[in-house]
N, CA, C and O atoms as a GROMACS GRO file, in nm:
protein
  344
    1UNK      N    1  11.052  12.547  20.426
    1UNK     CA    2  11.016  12.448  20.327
    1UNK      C    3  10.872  12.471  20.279
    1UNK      O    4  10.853  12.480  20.158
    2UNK      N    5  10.784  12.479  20.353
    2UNK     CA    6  10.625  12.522  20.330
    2UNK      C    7  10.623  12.700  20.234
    2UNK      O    8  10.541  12.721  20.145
    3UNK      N    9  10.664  12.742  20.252
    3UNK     CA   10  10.667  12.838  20.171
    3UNK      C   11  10.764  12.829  20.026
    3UNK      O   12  10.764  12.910  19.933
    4UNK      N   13  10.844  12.706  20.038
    4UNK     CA   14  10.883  12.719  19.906
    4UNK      C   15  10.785  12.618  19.818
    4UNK      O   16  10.776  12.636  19.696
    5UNK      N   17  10.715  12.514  19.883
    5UNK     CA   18  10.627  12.442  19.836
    5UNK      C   19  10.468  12.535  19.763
    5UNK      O   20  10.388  12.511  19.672
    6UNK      N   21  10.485  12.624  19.847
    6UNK     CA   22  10.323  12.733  19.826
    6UNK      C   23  10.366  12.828  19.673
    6UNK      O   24  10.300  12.848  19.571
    7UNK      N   25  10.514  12.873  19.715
    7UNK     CA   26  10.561  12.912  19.621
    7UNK      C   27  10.552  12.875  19.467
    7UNK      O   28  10.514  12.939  19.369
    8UNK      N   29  10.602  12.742  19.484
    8UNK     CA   30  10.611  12.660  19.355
    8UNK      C   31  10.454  12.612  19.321
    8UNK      O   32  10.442  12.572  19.206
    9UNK      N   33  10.333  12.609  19.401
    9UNK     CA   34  10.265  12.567  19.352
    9UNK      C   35  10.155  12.651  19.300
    9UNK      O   36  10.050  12.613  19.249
   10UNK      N   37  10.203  12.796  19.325
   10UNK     CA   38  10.135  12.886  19.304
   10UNK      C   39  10.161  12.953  19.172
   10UNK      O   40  10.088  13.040  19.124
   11UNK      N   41  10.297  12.896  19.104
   11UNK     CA   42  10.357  12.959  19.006
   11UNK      C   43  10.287  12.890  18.911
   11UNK      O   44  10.234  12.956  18.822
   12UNK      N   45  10.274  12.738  18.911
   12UNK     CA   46  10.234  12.662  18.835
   12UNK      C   47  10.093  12.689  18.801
   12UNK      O   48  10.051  12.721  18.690
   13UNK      N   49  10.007  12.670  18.937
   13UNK     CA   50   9.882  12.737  18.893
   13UNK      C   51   9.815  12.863  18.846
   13UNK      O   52   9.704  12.886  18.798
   14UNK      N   53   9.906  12.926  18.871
   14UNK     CA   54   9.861  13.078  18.822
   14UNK      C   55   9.925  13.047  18.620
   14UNK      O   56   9.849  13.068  18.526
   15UNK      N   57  10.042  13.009  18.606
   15UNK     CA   58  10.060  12.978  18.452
   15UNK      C   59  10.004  12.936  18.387
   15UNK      O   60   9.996  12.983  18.273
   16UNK      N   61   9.913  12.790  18.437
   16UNK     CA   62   9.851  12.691  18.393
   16UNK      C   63   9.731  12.747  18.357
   16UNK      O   64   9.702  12.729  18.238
   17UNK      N   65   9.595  12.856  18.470
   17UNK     CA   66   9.506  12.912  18.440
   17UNK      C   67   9.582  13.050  18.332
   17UNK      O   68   9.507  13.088  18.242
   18UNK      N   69   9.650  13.084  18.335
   18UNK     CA   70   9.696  13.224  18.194
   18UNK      C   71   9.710  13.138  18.088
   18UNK      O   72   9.651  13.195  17.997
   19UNK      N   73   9.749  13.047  18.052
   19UNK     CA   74   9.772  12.946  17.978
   19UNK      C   75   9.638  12.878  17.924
   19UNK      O   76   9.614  12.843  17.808
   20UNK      N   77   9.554  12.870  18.041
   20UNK     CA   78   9.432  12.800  17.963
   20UNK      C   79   9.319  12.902  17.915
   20UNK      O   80   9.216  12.878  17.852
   21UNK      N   81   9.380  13.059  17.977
   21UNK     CA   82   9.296  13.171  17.978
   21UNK      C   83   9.292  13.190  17.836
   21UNK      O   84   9.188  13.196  17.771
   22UNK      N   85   9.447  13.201  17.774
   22UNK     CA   86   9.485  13.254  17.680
   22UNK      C   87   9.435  13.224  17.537
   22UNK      O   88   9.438  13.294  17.436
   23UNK      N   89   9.382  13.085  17.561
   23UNK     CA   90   9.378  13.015  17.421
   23UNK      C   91   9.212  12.924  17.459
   23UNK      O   92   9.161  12.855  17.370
   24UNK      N   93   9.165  12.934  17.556
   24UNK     CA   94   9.023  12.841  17.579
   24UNK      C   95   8.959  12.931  17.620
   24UNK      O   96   8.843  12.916  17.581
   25UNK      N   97   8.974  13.047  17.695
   25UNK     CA   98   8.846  13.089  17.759
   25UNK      C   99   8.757  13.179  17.634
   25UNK      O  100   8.808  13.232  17.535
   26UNK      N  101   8.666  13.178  17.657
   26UNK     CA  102   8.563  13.270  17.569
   26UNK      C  103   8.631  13.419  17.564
   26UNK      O  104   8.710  13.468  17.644
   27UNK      N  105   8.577  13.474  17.450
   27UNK     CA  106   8.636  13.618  17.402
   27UNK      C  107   8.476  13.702  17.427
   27UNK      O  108   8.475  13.810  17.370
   28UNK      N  109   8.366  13.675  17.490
   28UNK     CA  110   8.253  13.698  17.483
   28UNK      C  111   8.232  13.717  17.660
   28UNK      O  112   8.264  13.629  17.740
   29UNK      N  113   8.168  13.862  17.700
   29UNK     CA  114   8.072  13.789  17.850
   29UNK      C  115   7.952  13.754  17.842
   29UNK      O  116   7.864  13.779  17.761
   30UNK      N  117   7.959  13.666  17.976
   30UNK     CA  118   7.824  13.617  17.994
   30UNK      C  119   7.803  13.628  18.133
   30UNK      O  120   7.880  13.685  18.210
   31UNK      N  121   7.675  13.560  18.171
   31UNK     CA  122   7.636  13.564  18.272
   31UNK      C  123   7.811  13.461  18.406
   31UNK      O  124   7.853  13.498  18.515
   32UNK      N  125   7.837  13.386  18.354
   32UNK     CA  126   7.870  13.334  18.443
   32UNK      C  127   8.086  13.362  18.414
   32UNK      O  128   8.171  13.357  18.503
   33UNK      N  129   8.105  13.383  18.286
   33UNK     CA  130   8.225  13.401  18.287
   33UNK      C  131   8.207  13.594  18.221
   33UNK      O  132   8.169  13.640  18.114
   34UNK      N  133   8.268  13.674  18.383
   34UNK     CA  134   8.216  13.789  18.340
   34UNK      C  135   8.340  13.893  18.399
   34UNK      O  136   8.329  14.010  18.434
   35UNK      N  137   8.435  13.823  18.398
   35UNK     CA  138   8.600  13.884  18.454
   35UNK      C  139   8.699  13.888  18.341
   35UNK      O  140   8.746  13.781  18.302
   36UNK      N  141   8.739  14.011  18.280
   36UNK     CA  142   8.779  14.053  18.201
   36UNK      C  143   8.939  14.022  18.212
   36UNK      O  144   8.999  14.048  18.316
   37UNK      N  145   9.001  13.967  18.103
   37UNK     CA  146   9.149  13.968  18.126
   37UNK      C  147   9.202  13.965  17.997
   37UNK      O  148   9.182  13.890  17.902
   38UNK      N  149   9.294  14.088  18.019
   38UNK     CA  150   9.327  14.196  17.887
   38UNK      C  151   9.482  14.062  17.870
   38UNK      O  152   9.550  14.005  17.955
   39UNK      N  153   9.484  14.058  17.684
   39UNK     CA  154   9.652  13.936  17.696
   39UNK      C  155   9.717  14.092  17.583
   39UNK      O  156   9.672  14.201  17.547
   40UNK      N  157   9.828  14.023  17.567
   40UNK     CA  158   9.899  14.107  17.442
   40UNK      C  159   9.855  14.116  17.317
   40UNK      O  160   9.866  14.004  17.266
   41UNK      N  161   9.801  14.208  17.228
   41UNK     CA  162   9.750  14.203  17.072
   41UNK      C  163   9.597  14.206  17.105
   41UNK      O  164   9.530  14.142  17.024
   42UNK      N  165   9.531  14.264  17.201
   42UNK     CA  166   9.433  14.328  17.216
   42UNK      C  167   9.304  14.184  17.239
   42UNK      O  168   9.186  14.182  17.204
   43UNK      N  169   9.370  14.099  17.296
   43UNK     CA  170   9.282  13.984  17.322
   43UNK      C  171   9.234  14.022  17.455
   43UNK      O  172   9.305  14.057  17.549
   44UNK      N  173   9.123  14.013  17.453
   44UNK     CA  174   8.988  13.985  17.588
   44UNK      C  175   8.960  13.858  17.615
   44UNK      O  176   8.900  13.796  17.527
   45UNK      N  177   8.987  13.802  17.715
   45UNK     CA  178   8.915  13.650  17.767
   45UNK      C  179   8.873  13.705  17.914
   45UNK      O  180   8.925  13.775  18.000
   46UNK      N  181   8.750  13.634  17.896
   46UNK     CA  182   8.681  13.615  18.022
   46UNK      C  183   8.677  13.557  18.120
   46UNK      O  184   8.647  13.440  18.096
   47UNK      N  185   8.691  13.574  18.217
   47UNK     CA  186   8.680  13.398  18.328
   47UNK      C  187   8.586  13.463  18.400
   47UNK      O  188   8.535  13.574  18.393
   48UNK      N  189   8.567  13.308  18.516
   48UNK     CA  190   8.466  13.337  18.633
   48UNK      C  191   8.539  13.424  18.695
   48UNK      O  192   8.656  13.451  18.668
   49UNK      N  193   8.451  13.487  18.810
   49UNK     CA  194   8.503  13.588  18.862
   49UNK      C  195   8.635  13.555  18.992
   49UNK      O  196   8.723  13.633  19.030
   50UNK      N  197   8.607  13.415  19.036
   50UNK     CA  198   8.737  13.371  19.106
   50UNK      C  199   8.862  13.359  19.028
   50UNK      O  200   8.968  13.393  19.082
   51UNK      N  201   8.861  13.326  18.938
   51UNK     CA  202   8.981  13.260  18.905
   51UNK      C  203   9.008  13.378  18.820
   51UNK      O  204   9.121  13.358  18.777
   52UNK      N  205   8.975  13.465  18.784
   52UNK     CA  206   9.012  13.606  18.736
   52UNK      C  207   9.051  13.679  18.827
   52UNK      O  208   9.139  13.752  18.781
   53UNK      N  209   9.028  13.704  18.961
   53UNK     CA  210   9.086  13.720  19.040
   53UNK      C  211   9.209  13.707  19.090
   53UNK      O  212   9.291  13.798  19.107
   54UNK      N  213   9.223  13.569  19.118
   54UNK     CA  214   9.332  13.450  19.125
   54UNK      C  215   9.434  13.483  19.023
   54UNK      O  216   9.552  13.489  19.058
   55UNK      N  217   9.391  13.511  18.867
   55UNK     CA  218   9.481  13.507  18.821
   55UNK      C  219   9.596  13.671  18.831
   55UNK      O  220   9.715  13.683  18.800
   56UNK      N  221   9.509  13.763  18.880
   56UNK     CA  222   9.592  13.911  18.864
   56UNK      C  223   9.656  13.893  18.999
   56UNK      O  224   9.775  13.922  19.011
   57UNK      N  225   9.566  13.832  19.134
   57UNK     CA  226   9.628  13.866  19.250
   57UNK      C  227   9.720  13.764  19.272
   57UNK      O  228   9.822  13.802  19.330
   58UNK      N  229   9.713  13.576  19.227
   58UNK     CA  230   9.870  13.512  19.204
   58UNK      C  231   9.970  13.534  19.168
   58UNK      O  232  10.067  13.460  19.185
   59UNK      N  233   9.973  13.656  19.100
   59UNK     CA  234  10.083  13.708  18.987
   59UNK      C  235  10.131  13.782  19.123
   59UNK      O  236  10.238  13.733  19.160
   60UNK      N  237  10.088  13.876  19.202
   60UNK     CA  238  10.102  13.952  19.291
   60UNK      C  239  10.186  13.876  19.399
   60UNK      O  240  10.308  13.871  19.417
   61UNK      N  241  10.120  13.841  19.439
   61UNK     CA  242  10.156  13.710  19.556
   61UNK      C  243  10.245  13.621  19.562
   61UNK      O  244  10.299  13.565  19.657
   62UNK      N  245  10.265  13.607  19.358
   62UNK     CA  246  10.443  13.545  19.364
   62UNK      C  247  10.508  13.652  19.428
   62UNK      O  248  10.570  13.591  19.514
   63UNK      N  249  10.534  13.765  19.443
   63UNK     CA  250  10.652  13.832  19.472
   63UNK      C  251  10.628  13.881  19.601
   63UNK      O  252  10.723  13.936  19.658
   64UNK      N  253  10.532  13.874  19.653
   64UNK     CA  254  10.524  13.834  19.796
   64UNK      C  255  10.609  13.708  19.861
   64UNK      O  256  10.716  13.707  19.922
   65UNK      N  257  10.525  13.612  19.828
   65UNK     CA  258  10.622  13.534  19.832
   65UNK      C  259  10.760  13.529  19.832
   65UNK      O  260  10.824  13.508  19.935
   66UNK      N  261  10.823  13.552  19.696
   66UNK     CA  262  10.961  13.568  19.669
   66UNK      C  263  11.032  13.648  19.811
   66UNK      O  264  11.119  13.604  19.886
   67UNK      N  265  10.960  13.781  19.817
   67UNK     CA  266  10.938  13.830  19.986
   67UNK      C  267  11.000  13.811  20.094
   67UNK      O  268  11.108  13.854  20.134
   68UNK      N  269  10.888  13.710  20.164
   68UNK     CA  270  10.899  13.624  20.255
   68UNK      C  271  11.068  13.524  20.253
   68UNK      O  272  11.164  13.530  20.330
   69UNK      N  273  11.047  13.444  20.138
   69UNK     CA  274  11.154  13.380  20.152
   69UNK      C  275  11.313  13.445  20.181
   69UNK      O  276  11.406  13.411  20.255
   70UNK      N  277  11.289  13.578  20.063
   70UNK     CA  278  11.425  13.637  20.126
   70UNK      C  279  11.456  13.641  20.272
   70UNK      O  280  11.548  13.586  20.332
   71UNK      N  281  11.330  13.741  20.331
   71UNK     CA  282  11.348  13.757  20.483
   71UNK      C  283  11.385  13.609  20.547
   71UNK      O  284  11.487  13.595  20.615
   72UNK      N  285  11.318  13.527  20.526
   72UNK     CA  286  11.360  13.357  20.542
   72UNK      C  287  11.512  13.337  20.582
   72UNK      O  288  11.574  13.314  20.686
   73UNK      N  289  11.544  13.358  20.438
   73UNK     CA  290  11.704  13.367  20.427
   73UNK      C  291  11.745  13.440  20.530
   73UNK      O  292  11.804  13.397  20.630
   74UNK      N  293  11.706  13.583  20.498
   74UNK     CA  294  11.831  13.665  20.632
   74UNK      C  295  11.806  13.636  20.761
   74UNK      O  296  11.903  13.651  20.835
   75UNK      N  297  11.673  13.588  20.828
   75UNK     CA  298  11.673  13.574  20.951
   75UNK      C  299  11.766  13.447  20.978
   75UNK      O  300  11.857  13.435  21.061
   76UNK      N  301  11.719  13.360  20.890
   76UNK     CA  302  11.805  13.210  20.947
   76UNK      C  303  12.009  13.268  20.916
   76UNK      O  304  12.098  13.214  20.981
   77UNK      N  305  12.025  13.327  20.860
   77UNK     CA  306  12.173  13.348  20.863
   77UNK      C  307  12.181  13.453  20.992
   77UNK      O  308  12.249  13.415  21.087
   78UNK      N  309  12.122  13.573  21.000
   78UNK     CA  310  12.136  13.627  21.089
   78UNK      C  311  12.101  13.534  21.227
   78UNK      O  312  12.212  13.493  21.263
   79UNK      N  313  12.034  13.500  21.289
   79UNK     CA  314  12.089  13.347  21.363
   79UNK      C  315  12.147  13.257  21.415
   79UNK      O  316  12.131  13.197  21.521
   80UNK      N  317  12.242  13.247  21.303
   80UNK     CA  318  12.315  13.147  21.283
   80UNK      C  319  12.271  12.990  21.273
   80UNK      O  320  12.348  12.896  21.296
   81UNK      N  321  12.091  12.972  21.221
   81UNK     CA  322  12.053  12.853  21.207
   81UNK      C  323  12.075  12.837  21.019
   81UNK      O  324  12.014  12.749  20.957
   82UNK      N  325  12.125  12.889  20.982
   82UNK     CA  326  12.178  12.872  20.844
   82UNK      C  327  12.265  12.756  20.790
   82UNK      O  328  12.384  12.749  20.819
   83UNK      N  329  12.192  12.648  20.697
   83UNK     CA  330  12.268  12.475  20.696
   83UNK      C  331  12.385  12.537  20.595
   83UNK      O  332  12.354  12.561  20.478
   84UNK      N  333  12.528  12.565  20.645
   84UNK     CA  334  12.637  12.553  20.530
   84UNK      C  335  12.654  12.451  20.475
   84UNK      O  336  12.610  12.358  20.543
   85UNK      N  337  12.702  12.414  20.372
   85UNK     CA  338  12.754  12.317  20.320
   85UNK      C  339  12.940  12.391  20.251
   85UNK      O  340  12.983  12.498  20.208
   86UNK      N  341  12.989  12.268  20.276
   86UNK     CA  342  13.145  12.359  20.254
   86UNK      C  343  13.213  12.231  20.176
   86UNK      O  344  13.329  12.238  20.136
   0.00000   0.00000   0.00000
C-alpha cells in the first residue's frame, strides 16, 4: 500500500512541477534559477537546481517504482499471500 501511495504521489508531483515548468518558469538564467530543462519546440526553462533535479530523476523513479510494485505482485502470489477475489 505505501508504495502505491509514493507512487501516486510522485506522479502528481513530478506533472504538476513539468506543468508549472512549462508555462511559468523563466526562459532566462540566473543566479538562483540555473537548471536547464529542454520542453518540445526548442523551449528552455530554468528551475532551481532541486526541483530540476526532481524533475528528470521523478520521471526516473516512476518506473522504478512501477518496478518494485511488480516484484510486489509476484512475491505476494508466489506465496500464496495474494487477496483473490472470485
Amino acid at each position: 500500500m505505501t508504495v502505491f501511495v509514493v507512487f501516486i504521489i510522485n506522479f502528481v508531483a513530478d506533472f504538476a512541477v513539468g506543468i508549472w515548468a512549462s508555462h511559468w518558469a523563466p526562459r532566462q538564467p540566473s543566479n538562483y534559477y540555473s537548471y536547464p530543462i529542454r520542453f518540445k519546440g526548442g523551449i528552455v526553462a530554468y528551475l532551481p537546481s532541486a526541483i530540476g533535479q526532481y524533475l528528470v530523476w521523478g520521471f526516473w523513479s516512476h518506473f522504478l517504482l512501477l518496478g518494485i510494485i511488480g516484484l510486489l505482485f509476484w512475491y505476494y502470489e508466489k506465496t500464496g499471500r495474494a487477496i483473490r477475489y472470485r
